[in-house]
C-alpha positions in Angstrom: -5.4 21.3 2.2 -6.8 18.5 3.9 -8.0 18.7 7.5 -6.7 16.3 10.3 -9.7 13.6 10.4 -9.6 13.8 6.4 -5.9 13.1 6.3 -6.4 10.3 8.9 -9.1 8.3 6.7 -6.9 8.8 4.0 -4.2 6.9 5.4 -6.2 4.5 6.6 -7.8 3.6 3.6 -4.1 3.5 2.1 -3.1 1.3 4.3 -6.0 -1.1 3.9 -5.2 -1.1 0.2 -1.4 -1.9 0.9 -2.2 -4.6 3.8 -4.9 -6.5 1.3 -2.4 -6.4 -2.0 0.6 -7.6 0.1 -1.8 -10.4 1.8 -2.6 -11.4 -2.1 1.4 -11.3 -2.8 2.2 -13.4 0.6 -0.3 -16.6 -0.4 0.9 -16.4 -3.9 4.3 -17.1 -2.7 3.4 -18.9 0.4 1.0 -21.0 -0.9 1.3 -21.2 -5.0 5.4 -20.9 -4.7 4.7 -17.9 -7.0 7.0 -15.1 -6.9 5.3 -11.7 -7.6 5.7 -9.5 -11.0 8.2 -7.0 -11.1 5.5 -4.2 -12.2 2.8 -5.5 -8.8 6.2 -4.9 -6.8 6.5 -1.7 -8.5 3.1 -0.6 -8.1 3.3 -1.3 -4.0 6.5 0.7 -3.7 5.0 3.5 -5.3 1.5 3.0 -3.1 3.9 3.0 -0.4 6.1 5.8 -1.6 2.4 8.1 -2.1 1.3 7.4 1.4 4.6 8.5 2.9 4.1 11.7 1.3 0.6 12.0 2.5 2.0 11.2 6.4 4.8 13.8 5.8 2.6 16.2 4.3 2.1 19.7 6.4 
């Protein structure tokens, strides 16, 4: 089991990952008018649905 300061980087660095690919998604549809691939949506969700478990982890 992962210790308090691991679990902490751990989410960080999650989040950092998740904040940089939706920043890629926002200017491709911001600035290319590019709506993003089903599977990149997919593959955020389940980032997203991995670091939830991580926060609500004992």
């Amino acid at each position: 089991m992962q210790n308090k300061e691991d679990k902490k980087e751990s989410v960080k660095m999650h989040l950092k990952d998740l904040r940089q690919n939706l920043k890629i998604m926002h200017l491709e549809v911001t600035e290319q008018l590019k709506l993003p691939e089903r599977d990149d949506v997919k593959k955020l969700m389940n980032k997203m649905d991995l670091l939830l478990k991580l926060i609500e982890s004992k």
